[in-house]
N, C-alpha and C positions, 0 to 999 in steps of 0.2 A: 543449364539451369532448368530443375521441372519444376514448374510454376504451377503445378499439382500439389506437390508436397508443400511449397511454399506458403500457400492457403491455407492449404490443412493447417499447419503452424500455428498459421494465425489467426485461423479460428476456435483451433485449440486455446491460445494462447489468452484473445479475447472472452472466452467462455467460463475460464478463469477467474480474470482480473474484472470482470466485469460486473461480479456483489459486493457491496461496499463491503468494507473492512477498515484495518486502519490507517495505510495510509491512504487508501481514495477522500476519506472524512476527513485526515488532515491537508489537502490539497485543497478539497473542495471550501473548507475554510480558508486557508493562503490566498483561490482564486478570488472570493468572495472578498477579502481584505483588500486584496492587490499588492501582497505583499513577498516579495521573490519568487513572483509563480515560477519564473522561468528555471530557475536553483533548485527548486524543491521538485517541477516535473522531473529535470534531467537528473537529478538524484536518486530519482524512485526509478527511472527507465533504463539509468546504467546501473543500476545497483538489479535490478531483475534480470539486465541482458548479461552479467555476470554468473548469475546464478543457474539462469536456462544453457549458457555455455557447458558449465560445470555440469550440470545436471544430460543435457546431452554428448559431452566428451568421456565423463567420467563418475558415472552414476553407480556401477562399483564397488567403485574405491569409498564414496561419499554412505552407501548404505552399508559398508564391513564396520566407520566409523559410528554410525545412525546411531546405536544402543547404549554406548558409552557418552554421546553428547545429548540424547534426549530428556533426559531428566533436568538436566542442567537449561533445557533452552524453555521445556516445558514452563517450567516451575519463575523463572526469571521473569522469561514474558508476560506471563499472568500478572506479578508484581508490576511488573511496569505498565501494562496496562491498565490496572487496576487501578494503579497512581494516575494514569493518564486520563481514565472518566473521572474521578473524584474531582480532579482541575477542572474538566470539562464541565462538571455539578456544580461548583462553585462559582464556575462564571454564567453557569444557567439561572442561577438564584441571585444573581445582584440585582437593584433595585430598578436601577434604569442604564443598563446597555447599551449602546445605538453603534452600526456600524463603525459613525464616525468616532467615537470613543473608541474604540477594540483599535480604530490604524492609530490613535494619538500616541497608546501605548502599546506602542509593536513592538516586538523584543529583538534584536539585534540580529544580525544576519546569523554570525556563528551559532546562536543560541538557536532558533530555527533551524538550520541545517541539522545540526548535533540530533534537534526532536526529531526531525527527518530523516535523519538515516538508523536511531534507534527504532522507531518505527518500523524500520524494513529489516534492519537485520536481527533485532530480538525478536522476530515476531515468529516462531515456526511456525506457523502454517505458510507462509511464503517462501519457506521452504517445500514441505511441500506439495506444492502447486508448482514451481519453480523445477527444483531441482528432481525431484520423486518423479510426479505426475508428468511434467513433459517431459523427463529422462526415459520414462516408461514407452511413453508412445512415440519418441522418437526410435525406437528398439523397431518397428514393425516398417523403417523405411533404412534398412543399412548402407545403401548407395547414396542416398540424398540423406542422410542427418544434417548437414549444413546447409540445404534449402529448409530442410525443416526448423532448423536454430534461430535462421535466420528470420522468417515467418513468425514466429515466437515475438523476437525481437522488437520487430517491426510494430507488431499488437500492443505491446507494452507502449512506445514510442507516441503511435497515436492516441492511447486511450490517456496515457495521464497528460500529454499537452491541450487533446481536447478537453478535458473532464477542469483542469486548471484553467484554461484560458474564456472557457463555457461558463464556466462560475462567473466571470466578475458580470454577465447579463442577470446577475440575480442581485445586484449592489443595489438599487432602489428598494427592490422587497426588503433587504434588511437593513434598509436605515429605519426600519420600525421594530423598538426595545422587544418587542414581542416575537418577532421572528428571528433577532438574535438567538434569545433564549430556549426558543424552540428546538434549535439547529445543534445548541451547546448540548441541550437536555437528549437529542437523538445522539452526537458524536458519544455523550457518557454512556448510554445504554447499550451500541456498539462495541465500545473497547469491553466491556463489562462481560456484553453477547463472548465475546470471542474468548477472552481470558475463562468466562467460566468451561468454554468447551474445552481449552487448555488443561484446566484441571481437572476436566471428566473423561479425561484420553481418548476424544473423540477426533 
C-alpha cells in the first residue's frame, strides 16, 4: 500500500468536491432538515466512488465516447438545473418559511433519492471532476492507480458524511423564516451559477 499516493488522491479528490455545487447545497439542505441525511450522503459518495473507479480504470474508453454524449448531458443538466433554482426561488419567496414547516412537508423518501441521484448523474461537471480530472492524474502514478482511486474515494466519503451530518448544528439558525429563505435564495443562484457555465462550455 503507498500511503503517498493514497493522499495524493485524496487531496486531489477533496480539492474537488470541496466548492459547493449541486449536490453539496442539496445535502446541506437534507442535513439541515434532518432528513435521510444518511441516504442521500451515501448516494452522492457511491454514486462519485463509481465514477472515479471509471474514470481511473477506463478514461479512454469513457473520453473516445465524451463527444457524442456531450451535448446531450450539457444541455439536459442545464434544464434540470435550471428547473432546480426556479424550485429553490420559489420556496425563497414564500411568506413565512421556518425550518419546522420545510420537515412537516418533507417529500417522501423515493422522491428525495430520485432529486439526489439526478443531481449527481445529470450534472456534467461531476463528470468531469470525477471521471476526466482524476482519470488524468491518476495516469502520473501507473503502479499505485488503486491507492490512488482509493484516496479519491475516501474524500468523497468524508466530505459529504461530514458536510450532511455538520448541517443539522445549523437547525436553530434556520428555525428563523429569514435564514430559510436566505439559504433557498443561495441554493437557486448556485444551480443557475453552474447551468449557466453548462451552457457557455466552460
Amino acid at each position: 500500500m503507498d500511503f503517498t499516493t493514497y493522499f495524493t488522491g485524496m487531496t486531489m479528490g477533496l480539492s474537488l468536491i470541496v466548492a459547493i455545487g449541486a449536490q453539496n447545497a442539496f445535502i446541506l439542505c437534507q442535513g439541515i432538515r434532518n432528513e435521510y441525511v444518511f441516504a442521500t450522503c451515501l448516494a452522492c459518495a457511491a454514486s462519485d466512488a463509481i465514477l472515479i473507479v471509471i474514470g481511473v480504470t477506463s478514461l479512454h474508453r469513457v473520453l473516445d465516447a465524451m463527444p457524442l454524449l456531450d451535448p446531450m448531458m450539457r444541455y439536459g443538466g442545464a434544464a434540470f438545473l435550471i428547473w432546480y433554482g426556479m424550485k429553490s426561488l420559489f420556496s425563497a419567496l414564500k411568506a413565512s418559511q421556518t425550518l419546522e414547516m420545510a420537515s412537516g412537508s418533507s417529500a417522501s423518501f423515493a422522491k428525495t433519492m430520485a432529486m439526489c441521484l439526478a443531481l449527481t448523474w445529470l450534472n456534467p461537471h461531476v463528470y468531469l471532476d470525477t471521471v476526466v480530472l482524476l482519470g488524468s492524474v491518476s495516469t502520473n502514478f501507473p503502479e499505485h492507480r488503486f491507492e490512488f482511486a482509493i484516496g479519491a474515494v475516501t474524500s468523497s466519503f468524508l466530505f459529504f458524511f461530514s458536510l450532511g451530518y455538520g448541517a443539522t448544528w445549523l437547525r436553530p439558525i434556520f428555525s428563523r423564516p429569514s435564514a430559510w429563505r436566505i439559504l433557498e435564495a443561495v441554493v437557486a443562484l448556485v444551480m443557475w451559477g453552474i447551468a449557466s457555465k453548462l451552457l457557455s462550455g466552460l
